[in-house]
C-alpha positions in Angstrom: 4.0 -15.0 -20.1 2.6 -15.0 -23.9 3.3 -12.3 -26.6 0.5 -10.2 -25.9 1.2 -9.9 -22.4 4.7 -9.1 -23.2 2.9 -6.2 -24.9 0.6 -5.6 -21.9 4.0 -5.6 -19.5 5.8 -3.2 -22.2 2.8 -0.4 -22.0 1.6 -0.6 -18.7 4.3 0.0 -16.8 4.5 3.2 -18.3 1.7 3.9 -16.0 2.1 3.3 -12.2 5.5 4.7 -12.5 3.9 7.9 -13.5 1.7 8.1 -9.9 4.6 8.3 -7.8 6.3 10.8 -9.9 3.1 13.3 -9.6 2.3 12.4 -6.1 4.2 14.9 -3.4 3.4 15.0 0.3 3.5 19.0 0.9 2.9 20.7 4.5 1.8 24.1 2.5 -1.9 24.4 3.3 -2.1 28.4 2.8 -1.5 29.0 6.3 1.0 30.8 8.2 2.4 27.7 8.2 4.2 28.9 4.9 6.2 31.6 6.6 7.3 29.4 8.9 8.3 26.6 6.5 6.5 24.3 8.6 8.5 25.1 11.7 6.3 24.6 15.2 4.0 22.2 12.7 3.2 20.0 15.7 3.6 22.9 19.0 2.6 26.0 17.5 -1.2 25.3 18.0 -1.9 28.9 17.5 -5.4 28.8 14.7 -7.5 26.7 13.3 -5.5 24.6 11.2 -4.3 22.9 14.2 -7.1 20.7 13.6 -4.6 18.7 11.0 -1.2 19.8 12.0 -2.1 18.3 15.6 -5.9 17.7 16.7 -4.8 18.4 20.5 -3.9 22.0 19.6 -7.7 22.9 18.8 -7.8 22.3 23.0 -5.9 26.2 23.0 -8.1 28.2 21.3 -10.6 30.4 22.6 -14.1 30.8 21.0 -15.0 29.8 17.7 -12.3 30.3 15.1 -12.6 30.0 11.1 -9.3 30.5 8.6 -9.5 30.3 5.3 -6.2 30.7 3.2 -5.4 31.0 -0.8 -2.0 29.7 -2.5 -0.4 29.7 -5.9 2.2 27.5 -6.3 4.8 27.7 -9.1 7.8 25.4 -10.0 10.8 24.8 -12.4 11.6 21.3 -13.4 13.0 21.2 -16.8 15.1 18.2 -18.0 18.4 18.4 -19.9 18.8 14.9 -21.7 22.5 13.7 -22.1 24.0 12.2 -24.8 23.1 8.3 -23.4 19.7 9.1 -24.5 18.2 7.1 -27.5 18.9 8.8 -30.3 15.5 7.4 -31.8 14.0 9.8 -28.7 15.0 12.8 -30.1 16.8 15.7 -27.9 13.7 18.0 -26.7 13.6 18.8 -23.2 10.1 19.1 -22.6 9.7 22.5 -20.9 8.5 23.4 -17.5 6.8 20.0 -16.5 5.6 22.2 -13.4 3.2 25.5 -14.2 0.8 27.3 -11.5 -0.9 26.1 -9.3 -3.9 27.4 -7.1 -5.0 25.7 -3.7 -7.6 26.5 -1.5 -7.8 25.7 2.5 -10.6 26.2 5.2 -10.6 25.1 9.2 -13.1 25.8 11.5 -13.2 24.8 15.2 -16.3 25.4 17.8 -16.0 25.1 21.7 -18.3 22.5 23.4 -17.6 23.7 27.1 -14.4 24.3 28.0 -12.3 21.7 27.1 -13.6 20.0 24.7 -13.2 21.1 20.9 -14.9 20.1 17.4 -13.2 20.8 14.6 -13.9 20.5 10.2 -11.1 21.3 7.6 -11.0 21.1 3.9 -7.5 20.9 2.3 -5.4 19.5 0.2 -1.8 18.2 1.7 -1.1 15.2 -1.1 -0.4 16.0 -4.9 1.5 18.0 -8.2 1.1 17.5 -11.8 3.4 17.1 -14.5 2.6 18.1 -17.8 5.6 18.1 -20.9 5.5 19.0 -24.4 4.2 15.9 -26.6 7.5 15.3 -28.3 9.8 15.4 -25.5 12.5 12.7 -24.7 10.3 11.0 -21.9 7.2 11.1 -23.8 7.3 6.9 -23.3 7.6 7.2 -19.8 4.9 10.2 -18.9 3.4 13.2 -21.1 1.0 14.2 -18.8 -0.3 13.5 -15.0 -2.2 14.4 -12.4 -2.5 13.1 -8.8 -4.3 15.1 -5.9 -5.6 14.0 -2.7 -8.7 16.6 -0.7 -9.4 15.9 2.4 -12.0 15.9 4.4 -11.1 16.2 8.1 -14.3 16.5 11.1 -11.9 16.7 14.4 -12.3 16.0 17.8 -10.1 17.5 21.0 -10.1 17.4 24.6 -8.3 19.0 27.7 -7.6 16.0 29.7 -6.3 18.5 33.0 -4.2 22.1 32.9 -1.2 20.7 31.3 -2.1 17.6 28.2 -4.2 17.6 25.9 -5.6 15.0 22.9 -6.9 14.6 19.6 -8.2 12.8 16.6 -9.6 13.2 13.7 -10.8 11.0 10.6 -9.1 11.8 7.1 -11.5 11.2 4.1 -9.3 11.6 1.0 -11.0 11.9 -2.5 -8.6 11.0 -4.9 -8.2 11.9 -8.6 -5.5 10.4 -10.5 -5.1 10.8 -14.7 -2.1 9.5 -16.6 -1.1 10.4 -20.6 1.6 8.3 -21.9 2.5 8.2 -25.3 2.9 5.0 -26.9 6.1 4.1 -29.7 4.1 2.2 -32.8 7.6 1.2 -34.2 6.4 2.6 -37.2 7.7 6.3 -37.7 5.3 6.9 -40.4 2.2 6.9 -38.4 4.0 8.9 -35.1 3.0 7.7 -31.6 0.4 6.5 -30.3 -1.7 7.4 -26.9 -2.3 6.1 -23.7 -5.1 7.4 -21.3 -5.9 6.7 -17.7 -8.2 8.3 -15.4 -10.0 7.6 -12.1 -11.6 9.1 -8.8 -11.5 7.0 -5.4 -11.9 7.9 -2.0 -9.2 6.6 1.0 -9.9 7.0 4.5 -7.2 7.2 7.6 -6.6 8.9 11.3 -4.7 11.8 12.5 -4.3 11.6 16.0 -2.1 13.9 18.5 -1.0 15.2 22.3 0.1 18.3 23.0 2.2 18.7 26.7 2.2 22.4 28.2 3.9 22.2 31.3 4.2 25.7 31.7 2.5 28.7 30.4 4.8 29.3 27.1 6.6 26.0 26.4 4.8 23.4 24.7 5.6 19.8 23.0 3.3 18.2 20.6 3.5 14.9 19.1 1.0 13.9 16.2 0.5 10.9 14.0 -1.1 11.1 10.4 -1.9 7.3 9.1 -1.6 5.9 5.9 -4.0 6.3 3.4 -5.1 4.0 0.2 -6.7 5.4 -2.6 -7.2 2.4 -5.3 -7.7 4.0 -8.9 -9.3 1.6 -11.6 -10.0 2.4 -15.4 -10.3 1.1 -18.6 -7.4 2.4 -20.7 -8.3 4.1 -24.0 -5.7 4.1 -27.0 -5.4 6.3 -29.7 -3.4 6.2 -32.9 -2.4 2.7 -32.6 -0.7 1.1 -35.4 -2.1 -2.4 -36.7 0.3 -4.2 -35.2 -0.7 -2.7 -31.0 -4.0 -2.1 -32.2 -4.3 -5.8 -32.9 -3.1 -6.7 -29.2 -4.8 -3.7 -27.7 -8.1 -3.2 -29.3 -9.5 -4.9 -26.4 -8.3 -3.0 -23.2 -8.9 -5.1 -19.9 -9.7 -2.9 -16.9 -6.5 -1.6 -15.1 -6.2 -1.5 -11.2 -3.7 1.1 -9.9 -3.4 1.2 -5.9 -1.2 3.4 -4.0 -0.4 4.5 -0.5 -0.7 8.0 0.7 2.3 8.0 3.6 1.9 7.9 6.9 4.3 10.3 9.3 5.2 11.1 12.7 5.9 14.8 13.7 7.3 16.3 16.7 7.5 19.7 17.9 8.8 22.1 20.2 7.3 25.7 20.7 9.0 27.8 23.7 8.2 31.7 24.4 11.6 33.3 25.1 10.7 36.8 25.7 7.2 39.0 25.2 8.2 39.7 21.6 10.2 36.3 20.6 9.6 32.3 20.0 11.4 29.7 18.7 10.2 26.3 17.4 11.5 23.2 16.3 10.2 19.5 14.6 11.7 16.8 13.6 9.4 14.2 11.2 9.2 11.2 9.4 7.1 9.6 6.6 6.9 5.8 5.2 7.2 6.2 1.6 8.8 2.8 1.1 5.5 1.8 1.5 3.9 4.2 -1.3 6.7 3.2 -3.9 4.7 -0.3 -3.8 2.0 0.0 -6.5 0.2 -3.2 -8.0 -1.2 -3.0 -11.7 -3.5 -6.0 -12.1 -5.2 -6.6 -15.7 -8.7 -8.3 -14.9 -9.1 -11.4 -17.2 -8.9 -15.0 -16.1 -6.1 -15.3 -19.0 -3.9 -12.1 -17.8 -0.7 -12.1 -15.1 -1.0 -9.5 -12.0 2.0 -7.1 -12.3 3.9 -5.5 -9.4 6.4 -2.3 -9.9 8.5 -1.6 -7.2 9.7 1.7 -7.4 12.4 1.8 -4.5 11.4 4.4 -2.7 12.5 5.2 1.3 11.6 6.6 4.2 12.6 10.3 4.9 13.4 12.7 7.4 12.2 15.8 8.1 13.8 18.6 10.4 12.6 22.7 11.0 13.4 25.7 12.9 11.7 28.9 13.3 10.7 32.2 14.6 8.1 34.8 15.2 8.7 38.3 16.2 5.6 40.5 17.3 6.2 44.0 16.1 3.8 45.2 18.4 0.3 44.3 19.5 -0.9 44.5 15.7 1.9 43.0 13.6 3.9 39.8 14.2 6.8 38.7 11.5 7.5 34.9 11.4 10.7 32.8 9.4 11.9 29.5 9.2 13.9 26.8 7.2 13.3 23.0 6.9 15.4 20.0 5.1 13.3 16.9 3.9 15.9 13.6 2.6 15.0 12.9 -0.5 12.5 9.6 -1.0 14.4 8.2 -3.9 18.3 7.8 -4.3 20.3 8.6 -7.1 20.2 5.4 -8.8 16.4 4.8 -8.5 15.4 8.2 -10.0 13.5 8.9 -12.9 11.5 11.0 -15.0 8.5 10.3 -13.7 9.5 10.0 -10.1 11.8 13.5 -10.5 12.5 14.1 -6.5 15.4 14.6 -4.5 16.0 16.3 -0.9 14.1 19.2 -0.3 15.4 22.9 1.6 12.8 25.3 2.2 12.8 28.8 3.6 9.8 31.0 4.5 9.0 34.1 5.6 5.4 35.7 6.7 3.7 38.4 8.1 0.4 38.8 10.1 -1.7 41.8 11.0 -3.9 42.5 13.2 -6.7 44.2 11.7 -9.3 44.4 14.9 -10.2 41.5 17.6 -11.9 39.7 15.2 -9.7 39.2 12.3 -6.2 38.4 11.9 -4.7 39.2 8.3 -1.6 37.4 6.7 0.2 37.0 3.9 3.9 34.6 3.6 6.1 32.9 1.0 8.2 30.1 0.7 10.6 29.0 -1.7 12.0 25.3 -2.2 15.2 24.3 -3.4 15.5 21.2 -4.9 18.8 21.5 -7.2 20.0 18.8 -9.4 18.2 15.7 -9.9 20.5 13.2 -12.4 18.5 11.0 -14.5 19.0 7.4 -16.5 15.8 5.2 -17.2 15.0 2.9 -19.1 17.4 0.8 -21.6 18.0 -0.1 -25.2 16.4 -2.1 -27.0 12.8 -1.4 -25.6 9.5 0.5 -26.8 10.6 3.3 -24.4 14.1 3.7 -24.8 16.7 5.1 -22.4 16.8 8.5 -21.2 19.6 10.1 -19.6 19.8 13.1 -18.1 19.2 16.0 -15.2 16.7 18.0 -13.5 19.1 21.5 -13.6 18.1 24.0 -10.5 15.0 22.6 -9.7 12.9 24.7 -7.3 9.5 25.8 -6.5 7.9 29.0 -4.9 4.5 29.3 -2.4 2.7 32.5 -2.4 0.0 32.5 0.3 -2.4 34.6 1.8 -4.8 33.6 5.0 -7.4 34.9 7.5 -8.6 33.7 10.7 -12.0 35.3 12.0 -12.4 34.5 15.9 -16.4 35.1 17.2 
């Protein structure tokens, strides 16, 4: 490898490190969901939003159903550096890399006969953003991101006899990915210099499911959401370069930037245990030692393909919950859910700042007339302490060294579902 793809090596890996970092598999979909911290994901099959959770479920409703659902998510991940940080970096810690976020969701399903369903959902289940103050310690490894998957889902379901049912659906996923970095000149004088990336693509998988009732009240579901791959491309643009990089980077080559949206399996329990009480239960898994593979290939006859491995691993997922109906108008829900963490200790970084994941939610739904169903729930996710140390001395980016202090995030969401 030449000196000027040295340089290339140096720069660009600043960048698909930054995608996994942003890029968060979330079951929030502003639905009751939320209150339930995903609990009876897979079993519940109780509105439209089955259509994802578990296309067999849309087999159990009755009529035509819309819900629609709003969310605002907010988060705290500030970074303390340590004193193994460069000292060149600075000490700043960046701020709240995680603001508000708003999110928007919409299912509908339609009856064709009796047992079999159609189904259409708009949502959003892949995605965060990070954004830091420009001078921050990590400013070489990410200043700003942006990675969020919408899909697309048309469904399909059908009661194969009284007691199974099955599912698909086809997952269209339009991607949008952006990435700032900032860019050391190695000369103070001039400050640093920028880094831009931005693309859209669109990915396509399957979601496919069962759901087993063998008695009124008691029901297992089993889904399977396939990978997805979403292959960004751009042509980075630089800003305040110094002579020396703009010399070896006036002439940016296009940059490939493919990833993997996880696949996952997810199964459920949902049991009745009196008129007024039910309790659920899942147990999930997702392949994200597939999504920490991301290939950066420069497009010139004279350049080298680069591959960052990331480390990631597969994790675990596990949820209980309950709902409580009041009376015939009002039904309270709560649950708790642990998700292992996709990185280790070791492999962590700034721009990949995740660990193991507890959530708790609670919810309520009301009744308003036969029609419509109102509901509003909450959720809040513990993430704790996330230790720190990229990077090394000497390079253009440094080492930083440090923790994510009482990391958590909160989900505010409100839903209706109209049956007619």
């Amino acid at each position: 490898m030449n000196a000027m793809h040295r340089v290339w090596a140096a720069v660009l890996m600043a960048v698909p490190t930054m995608v996994q970092g942003a890029g968060v598999e979330l079951y929030e979909l502003a639905t009751p969901d939320v209150g339930l911290a995903s609990a009876g994901y897979a079993a519940r099959a109780q509105d439209a939003s089955t259509l994802f959770k578990n296309p067999a479920g849309m087999s159990r409703l009755q009529g035509a159903q819309f819900q629609g659902g709003l969310q605002l998510t907010y988060g705290n991940a500030r970074f303390s550096p340590n004193q193994d940080t460069s000292p060149s970096l600075g000490s700043e810690d960046g701020g709240n890399a995680i603001g508000a976020i708003p999110a928007l969701s919409g299912f509908y399903v339609h009856p064709l006969g009796e047992r079999v369903r159609v189904g259409f959902g708009t949502f959003s289940y892949f995605g965060l953003a990070q954004k830091y103050d420009s001078d921050w310690v990590g400013r070489y490894f990410i200043q700003e991101g942006a990675l969020v998957g919408v899909s697309l889902m048309p469904s399909l379901s059908v009661q194969v006899n009284e007691w199974l049912s099955v599912g698909a659906g086809l997952n269209a996923m339009a991607g949008y990915f952006k990435t700032q970095v900032a860019v050391n000149n190695l000369e103070p004088a001039l400050g640093d210099g920028q880094l831009e990336v931005q693309d859209t693509a669109w990915g396509f998988g399957a979601n496919v499911g069962l759901l087993v009732e063998p008695r009124q009240g008691t029901r297992f579901g089993l889904t399977y959401l396939s990978a997805v791959d979403l292959d960004f491309s751009d042509r980075p643009s630089f800003q305040n370069l110094g002579p020396g990089l703009g010399a070896v980077l006036g002439n940016p080559r296009t940059l490939d930037v493919g990833m993997t949206v996880p696949q996952g399996v997810m199964f459920g329990v949902f049991q009745e245990v009196s008129e007024k009480w039910a309790v659920m239960l899942d147990v999930g898994w997702q392949n994200w030692n597939r999504f920490g593979k991301v290939d950066v290939g420069v497009q010139s006859s004279a350049s080298s393909d680069l591959t960052v491995d990331a480390n990631y691993q597969d994790t675990w997922h596990v949820a209980v919950g309950a709902q409580y109906r009041l009376s015939e108008k009002w039904r309270f829900s709560g649950g708790f859910a642990y998700d292992s963490s996709a990185v280790s200790d070791e492999n962590r970084s700034v721009t990949t700042p995740m660990g193991e994941a507890y959530r708790f939610g609670v919810g309520a739904e009301w009744q308003l007339n036969q029609a419509i169903n109102l509901g509003a729930s909450y959720e809040f996710l513990w993430a704790g302490d996330m230790a720190v140390d990229q990077g090394s001395e000497p390079s253009l980016r440094g080492r930083v060294a440090g923790s994510y202090e009482n990391s958590w995030f909160s989900f505010m969401a409100i839903h209706m579902t109209w049956k007619f």
